[in-house]
C-alpha positions as CSV (number, residue, x, y, z in Angstrom):
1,X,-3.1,-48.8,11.7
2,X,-2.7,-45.3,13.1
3,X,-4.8,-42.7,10.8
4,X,-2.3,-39.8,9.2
5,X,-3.1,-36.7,10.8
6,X,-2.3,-33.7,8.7
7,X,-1.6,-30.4,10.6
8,X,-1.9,-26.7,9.1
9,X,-0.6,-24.1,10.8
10,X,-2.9,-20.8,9.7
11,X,-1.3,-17.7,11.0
12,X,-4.0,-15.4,10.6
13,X,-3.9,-13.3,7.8
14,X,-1.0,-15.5,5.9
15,X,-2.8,-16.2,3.3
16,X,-3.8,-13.0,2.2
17,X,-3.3,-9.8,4.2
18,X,-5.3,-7.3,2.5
19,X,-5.9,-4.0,3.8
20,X,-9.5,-3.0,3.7
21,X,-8.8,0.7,2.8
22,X,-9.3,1.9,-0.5
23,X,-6.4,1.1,-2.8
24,X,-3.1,3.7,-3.1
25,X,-3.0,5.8,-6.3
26,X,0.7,6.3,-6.0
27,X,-0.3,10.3,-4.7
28,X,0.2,11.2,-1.4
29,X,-1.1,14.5,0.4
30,X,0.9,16.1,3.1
31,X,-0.4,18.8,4.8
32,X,1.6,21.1,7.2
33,X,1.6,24.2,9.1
34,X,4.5,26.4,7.2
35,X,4.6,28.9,9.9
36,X,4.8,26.3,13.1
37,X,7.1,24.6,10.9
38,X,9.6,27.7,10.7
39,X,8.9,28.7,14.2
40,X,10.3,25.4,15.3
41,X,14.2,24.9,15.9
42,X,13.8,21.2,16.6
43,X,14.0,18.6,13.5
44,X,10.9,16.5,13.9
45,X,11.8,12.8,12.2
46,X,9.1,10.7,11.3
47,X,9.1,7.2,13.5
48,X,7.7,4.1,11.8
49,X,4.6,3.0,13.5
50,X,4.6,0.4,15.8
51,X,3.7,-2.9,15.1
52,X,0.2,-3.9,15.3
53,X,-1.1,-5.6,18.7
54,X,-1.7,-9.3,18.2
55,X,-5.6,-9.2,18.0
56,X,-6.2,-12.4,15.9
57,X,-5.3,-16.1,17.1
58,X,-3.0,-18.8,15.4
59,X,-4.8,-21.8,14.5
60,X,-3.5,-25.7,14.4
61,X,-5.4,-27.4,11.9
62,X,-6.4,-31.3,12.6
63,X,-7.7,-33.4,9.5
64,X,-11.3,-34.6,10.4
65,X,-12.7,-37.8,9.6
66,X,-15.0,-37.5,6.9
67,X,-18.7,-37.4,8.2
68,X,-21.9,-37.8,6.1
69,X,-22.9,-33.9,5.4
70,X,-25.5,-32.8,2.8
71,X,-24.1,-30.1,0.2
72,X,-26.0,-27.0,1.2
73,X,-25.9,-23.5,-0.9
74,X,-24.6,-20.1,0.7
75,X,-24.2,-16.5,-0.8
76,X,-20.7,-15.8,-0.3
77,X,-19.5,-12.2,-1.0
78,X,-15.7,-11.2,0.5
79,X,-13.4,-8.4,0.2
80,X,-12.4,-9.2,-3.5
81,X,-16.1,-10.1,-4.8
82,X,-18.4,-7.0,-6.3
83,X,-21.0,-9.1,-5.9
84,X,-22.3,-11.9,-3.8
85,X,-22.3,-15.7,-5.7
86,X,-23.5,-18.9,-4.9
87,X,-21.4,-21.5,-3.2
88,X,-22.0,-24.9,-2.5
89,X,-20.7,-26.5,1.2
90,X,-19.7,-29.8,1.4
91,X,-17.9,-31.7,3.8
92,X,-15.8,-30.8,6.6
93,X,-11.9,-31.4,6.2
94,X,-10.2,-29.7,9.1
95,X,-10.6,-28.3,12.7
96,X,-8.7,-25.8,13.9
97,X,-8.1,-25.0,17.5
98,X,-6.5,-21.7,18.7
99,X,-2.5,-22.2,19.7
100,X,0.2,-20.3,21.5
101,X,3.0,-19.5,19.2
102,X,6.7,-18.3,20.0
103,X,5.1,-17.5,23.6
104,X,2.0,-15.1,22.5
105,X,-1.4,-15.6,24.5
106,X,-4.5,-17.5,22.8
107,X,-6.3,-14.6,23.2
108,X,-10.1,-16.9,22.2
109,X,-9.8,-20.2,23.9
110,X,-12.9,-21.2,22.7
111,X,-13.2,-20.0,19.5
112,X,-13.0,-22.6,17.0
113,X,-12.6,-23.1,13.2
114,X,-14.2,-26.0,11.0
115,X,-13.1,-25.5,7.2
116,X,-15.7,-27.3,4.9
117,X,-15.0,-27.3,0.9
118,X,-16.5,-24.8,-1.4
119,X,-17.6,-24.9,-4.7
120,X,-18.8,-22.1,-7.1
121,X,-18.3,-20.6,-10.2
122,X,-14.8,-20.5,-11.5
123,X,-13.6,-17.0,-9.6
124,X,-11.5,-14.2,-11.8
125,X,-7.9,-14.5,-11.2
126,X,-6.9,-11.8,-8.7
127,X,-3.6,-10.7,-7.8
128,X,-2.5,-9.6,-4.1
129,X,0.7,-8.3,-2.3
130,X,0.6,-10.1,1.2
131,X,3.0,-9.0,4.2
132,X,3.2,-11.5,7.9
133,X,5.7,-13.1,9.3
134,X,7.2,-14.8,7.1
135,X,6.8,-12.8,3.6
136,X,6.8,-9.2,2.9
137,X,6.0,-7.9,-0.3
138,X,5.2,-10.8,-2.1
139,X,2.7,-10.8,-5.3
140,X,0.4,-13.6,-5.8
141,X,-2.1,-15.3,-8.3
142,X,-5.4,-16.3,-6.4
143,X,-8.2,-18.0,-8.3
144,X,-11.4,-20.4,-6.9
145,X,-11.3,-21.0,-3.2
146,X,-10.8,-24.1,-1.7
147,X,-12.5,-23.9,2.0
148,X,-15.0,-21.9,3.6
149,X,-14.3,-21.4,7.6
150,X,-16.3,-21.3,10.1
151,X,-16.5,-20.2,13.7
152,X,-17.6,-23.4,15.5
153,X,-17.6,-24.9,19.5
154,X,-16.4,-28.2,20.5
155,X,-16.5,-30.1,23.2
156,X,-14.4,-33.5,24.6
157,X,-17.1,-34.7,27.1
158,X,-20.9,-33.9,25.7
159,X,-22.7,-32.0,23.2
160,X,-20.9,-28.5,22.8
161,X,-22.1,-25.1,23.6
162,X,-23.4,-22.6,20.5
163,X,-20.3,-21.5,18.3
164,X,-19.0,-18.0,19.1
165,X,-20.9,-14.9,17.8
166,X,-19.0,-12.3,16.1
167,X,-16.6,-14.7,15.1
168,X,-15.1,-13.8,11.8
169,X,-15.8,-16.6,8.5
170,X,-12.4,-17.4,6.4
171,X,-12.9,-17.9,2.5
């Protein structure tokens, strides 16, 4: 009997797109020159920026077999945590492998993710707007994470090479 494979799509940054500026206080400064201002004849509008270069890959996530892997403890701190806080790894669930979608390069061929579970103290409920593709402006409730992941190698023939360095980690 053929084992269920379960796919996840990731598109980076769809689970939370957070910027990593400080937060808006609802007051914006504008400064201008008055007199170049005047001087000028021309009406300058302001253009939207344009959209930001694809920089991160998509990822198709495979359900892995579960292998024998001893719960180890990691400091975790991410953008949301003051402080770091224990976590405990356990298993890995899913490897993801970089993917061309709607016709956009795979920018890291090689560069791999393997989501383990994490466990850890129950996490203060946090509230983000997230923005991509497929949702702008949305509000959402996040509370304990479910997956820590990791950049990791992989190979179809022998032993595979040293994951990526400088490689970002997904909690």
């Amino acid at each position: 009997m053929m084992q269920k494979r379960f796919v996840l799509l990731l598109i980076p940054f769809l689970l939370l797109e957070c910027r990593k500026s400080e937060p808006a206080t609802g007051t914006e400064t504008v400064s201008t020159d008055t007199a170049a201002t005047a001087a000028s004849s021309d009406t300058v509008k302001a253009e939207p920026p344009p959209p930001a270069a694809h920089v991160v890959d998509h990822y198709k996530f495979w359900k892995v077999r579960p292998v024998p892997f001893p719960h180890r403890a990691v400091k975790l701190k991410g953008q949301f945590d003051r402080e770091a806080w224990e976590g405990r790894i356990g298993s890995p669930m899913y490897l993801g492998n970089p993917v061309e979608k709607n016709g956009e390069p795979i920018l890291k061929p090689d560069w791999h993710l393997l989501a383990y579970t994490v466990k850890g103290p129950p996490q203060p409920p946090r509230t983000v707007v997230i923005e991509n593709q497929f949702r702008k402006g949305e509000t959402w409730q996040i509370a304990d994470a479910a997956w820590l992941l990791v950049p990791a190698s992989k190979s179809l023939e022998a032993a595979p090479e040293k994951p990526p360095e400088g490689a970002d980690h997904y909690l």
